[in-house]
C-alpha positions in Angstrom: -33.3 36.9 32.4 -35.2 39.9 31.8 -35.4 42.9 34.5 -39.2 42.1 34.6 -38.6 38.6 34.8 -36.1 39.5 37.8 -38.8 41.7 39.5 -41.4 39.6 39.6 -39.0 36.5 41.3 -37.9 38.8 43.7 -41.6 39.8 44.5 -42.8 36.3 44.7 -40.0 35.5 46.9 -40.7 38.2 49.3 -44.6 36.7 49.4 -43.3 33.3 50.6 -40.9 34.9 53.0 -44.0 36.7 54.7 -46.3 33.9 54.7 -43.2 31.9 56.4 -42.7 34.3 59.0 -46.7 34.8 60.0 -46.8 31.1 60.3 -43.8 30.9 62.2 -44.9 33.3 64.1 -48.0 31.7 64.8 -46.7 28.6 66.0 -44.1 30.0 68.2 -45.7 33.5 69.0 -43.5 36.2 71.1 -43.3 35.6 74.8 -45.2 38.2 77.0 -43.2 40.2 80.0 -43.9 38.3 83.2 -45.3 42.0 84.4 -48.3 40.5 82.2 -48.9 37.8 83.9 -48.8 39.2 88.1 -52.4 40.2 87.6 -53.6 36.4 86.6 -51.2 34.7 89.3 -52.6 37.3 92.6 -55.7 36.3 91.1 -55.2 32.3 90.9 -53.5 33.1 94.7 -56.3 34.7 96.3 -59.3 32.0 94.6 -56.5 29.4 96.2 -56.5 31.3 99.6 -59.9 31.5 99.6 -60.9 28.0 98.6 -58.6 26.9 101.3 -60.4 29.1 104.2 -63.6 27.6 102.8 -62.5 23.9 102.8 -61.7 24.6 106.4 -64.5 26.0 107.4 -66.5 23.1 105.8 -64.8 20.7 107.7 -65.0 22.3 111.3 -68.8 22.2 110.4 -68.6 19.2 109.7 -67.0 17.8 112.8 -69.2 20.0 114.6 -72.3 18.5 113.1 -71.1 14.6 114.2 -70.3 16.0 117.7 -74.0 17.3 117.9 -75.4 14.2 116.3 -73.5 12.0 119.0 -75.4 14.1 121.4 -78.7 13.7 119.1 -78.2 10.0 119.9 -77.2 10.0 123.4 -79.9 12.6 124.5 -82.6 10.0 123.0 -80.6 7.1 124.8 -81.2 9.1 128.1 -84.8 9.5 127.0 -85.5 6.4 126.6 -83.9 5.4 129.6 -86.2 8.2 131.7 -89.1 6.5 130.2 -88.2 3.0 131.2 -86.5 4.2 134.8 -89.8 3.3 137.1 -90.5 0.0 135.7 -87.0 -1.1 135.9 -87.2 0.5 139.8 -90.0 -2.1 140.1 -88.0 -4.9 138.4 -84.9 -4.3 140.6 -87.3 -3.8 143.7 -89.4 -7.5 143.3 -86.0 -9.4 142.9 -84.3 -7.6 146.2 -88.0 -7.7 148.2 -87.5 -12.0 148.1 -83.5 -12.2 148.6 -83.9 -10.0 151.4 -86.7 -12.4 153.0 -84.6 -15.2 152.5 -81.3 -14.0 153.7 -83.4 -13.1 157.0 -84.9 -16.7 157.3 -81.6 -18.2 156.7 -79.7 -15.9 159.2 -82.6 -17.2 161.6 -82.4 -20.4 160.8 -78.6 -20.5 161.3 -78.7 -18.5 164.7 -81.0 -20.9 166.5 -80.2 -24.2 165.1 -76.4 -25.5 165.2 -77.9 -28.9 163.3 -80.2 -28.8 160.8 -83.0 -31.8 160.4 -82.6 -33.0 156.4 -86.0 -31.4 155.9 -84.7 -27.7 157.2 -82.1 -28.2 155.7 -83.5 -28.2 152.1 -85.3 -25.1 152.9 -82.5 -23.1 153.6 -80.7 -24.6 150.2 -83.5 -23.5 148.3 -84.1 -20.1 149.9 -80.0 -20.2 148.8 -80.9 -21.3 145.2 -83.8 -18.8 145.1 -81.6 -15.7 146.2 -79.0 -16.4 143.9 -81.5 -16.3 141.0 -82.7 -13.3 142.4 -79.2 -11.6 142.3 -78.6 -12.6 139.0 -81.7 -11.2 137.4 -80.6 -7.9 139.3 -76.9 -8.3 137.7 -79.0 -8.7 134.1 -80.9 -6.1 134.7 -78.1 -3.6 135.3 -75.8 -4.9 132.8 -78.9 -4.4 130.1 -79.0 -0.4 131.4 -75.4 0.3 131.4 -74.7 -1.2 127.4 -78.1 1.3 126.6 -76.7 4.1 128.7 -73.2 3.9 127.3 -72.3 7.3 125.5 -69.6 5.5 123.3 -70.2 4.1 120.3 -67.4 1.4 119.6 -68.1 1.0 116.0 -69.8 -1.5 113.6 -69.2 -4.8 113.5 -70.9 -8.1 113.6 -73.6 -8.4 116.2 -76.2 -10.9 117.3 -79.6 -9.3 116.7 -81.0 -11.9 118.2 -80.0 -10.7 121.3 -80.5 -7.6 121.0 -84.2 -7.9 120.3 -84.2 -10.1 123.4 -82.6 -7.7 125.7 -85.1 -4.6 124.2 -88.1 -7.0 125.1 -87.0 -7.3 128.5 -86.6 -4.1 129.1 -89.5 -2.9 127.4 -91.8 -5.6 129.2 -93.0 -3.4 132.3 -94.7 -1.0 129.9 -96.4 -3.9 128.0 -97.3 -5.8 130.4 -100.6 -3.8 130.8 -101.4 -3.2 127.6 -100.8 -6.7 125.2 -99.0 -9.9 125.1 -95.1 -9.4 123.7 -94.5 -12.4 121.4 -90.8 -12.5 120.0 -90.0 -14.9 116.9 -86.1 -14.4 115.9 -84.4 -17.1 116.0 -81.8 -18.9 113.6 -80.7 -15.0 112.9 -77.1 -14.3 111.0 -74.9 -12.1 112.6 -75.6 -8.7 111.1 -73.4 -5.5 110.5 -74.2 -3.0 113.1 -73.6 -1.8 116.2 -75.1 -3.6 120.2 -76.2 -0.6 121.4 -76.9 1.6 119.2 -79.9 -1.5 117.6 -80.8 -1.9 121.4 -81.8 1.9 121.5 -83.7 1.0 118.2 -85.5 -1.8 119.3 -86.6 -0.4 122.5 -87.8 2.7 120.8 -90.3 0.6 118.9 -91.4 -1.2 121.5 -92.2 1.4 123.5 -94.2 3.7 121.0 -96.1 0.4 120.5 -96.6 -0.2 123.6 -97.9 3.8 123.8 -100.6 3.2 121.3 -102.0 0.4 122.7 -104.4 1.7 126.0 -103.6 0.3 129.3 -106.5 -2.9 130.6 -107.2 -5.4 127.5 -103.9 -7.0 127.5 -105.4 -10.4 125.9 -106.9 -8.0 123.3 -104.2 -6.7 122.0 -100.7 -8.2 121.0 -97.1 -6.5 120.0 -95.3 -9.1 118.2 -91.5 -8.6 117.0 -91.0 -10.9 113.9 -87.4 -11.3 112.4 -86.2 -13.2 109.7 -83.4 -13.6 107.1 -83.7 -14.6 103.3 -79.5 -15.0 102.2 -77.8 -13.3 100.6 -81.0 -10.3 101.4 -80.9 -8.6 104.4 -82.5 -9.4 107.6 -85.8 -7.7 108.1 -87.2 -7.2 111.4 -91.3 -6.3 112.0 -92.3 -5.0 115.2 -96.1 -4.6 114.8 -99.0 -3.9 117.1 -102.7 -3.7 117.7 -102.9 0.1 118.5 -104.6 3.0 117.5 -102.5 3.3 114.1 -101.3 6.3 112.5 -103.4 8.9 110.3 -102.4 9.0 106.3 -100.9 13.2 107.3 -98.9 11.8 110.6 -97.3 8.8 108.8 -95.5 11.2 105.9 -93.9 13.0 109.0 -93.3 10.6 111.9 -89.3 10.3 111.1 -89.2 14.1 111.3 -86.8 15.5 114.5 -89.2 17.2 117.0 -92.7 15.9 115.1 -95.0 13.8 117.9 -98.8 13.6 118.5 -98.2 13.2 121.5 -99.4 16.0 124.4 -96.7 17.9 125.6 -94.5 16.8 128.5 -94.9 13.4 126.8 -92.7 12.6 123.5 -90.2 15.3 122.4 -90.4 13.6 118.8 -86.9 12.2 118.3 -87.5 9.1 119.3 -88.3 8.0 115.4 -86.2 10.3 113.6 -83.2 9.1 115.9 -83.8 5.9 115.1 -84.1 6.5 111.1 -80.8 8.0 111.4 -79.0 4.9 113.0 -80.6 2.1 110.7 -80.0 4.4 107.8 -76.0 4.9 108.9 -75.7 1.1 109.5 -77.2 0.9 105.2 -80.1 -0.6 106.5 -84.2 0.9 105.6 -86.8 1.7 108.2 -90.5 1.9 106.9 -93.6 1.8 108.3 -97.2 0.8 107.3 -100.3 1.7 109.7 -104.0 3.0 109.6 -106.1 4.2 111.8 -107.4 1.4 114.0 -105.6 -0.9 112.3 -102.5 -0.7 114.5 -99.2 -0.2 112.6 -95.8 -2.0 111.5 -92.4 -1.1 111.4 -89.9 -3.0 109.4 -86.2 -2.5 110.0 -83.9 -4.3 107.3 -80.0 -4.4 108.1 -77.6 -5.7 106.1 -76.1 -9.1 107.0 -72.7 -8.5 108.6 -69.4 -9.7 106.1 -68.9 -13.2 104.9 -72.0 -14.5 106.6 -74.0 -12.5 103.8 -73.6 -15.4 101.1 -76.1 -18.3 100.8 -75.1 -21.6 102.5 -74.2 -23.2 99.5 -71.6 -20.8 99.2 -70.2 -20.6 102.5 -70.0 -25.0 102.2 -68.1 -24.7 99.1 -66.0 -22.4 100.6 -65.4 -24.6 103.8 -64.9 -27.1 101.2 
């Protein structure tokens, strides 16, 4: 081999050697000090720290909002309550007026007489009979206040909204009863998912902001008529509508605002609706509403029907099967 010859081997050798190397090189490319790296890890510590303080702060606000929308709910319970407190007064007051009377005739009665003729004596067995009615539609009475005044919520389940519509009628009668006939239709009702008290406080919302836009003197006028009804697997939808004054087209887009009412101050505080939103809408249920003016206006509450009563008959017999 020539000297050339030898020179230019050795030069292409060299080549490859340095094209080996930079890709060698690039795959496996010289480790940096870990002085280079402080900078990016104080960095990665204090986004860390301060994600953490903000994830902490995000959830005391959180817990702070569900404590002050317990309250939200209760407050409006209590209102509610306030606006139903001297027609319940008079519905405790009738019941008591008539035991009273008849424990007085009785004691009578028993004071003068030793024996009792058979006719007397089946007048003080029905002033008896009529008393203990009496007492009993006090006990009801009570009972339907303290599952509305209850600050607890015991969670969602099952419940029979049946009645509950029943028990918000009741209570919502002494404000109707002036105004329009109260016709309820809900019977043959599923159990739906939701919560006793919490769809009373609904229900008797309704019923009294329908019994509010009806005026007070023309009760065979005017009707408030609570409609429920299921279609399986759908939900069950409940209509409360009335013959009142109806709602203007600007009012209706902001009726389930907080603190929005039309009416005079002193009167509504304007949580009634927006409350009520808020607990069909938790419970994965819809509340709507359709009115005009002088038309009077419905409200239609769907709620989902509660676990394994939700699939059609056919289902739940072939099942059983």
């Amino acid at each position: 081999m020539t000297l050339r010859a030898r020179v230019l081997l050795m030069s292409s050798v060299a080549r490859r050697r340095g094209t080996l190397r930079r890709a060698f090189d690039a795959l496996h490319p010289p480790r940096r000090p870990r002085a280079a790296f402080e900078p990016l890890e104080d960095t990665v510590r204090e986004r860390t720290a301060e994600l953490e303080a903000a994830n902490a702060k995000l959830s005391r606000s959180l817990e702070q909002l569900r404590a002050t929308q317990a309250q939200l709910l209760f407050a409006d319970r209590l209102i509610a309550l306030g606006r139903i407190a001297a027609g319940v007064g008079h519905e405790i007051n009738n019941p008591l007026a008539f035991i009273l009377s008849n424990l007085e005739y009785i004691h009578q009665e028993l004071q003068q007489k030793e024996q009792l003729p058979e006719q007397e004596r089946q007048e003080v067995l029905e002033a008896l009979a009529e008393t203990r009615d009496g007492a009993e539609r006090i006990r009801l009475i009570v009972r339907d206040l303290q599952s509305l005044s209850r600050a607890e919520d015991v969670g969602t389940g099952p419940s029979d909204l049946a009645a509950v519509l029943r028990t918000a009628a009741k209570m919502a009668m002494h404000e109707l009863r002036h105004r329009a006939r109260l016709v309820v239709e809900c019977e043959g009702l599923p159990p739906v998912q939701g919560n006793g008290a919490r769809l009373g406080q609904v229900f008797l919302n309704l019923l009294l902001n329908a019994a509010q836009a009806i005026p007070p003197g023309r009760v065979e006028e005017n009707e408030v008529r609570v409609v429920a009804r299921a279609a399986l697997p759908g939900p069950v939808v409940v209509e409360v509508r009335d013959t009142g004054c109806g709602i203007s087209p600007e009012h209706r887009e902001r009726i389930f605002d907080p603190f929005f009412t039309t009416k005079p101050l002193g009167v509504g505080t304007g949580l009634g609706l927006a409350v009520c939103h808020g607990i069909v809408t938790s419970l994965g249920g819809t509340l709507t509403v359709d009115s005009e003016p002088g038309q009077g206006s419905i409200f239609r509450v769907t709620l989902p029907v509660a676990g394994a009563f939700a699939q059609p008959p056919r289902q739940q017999a072939d099942a059983a099967a």
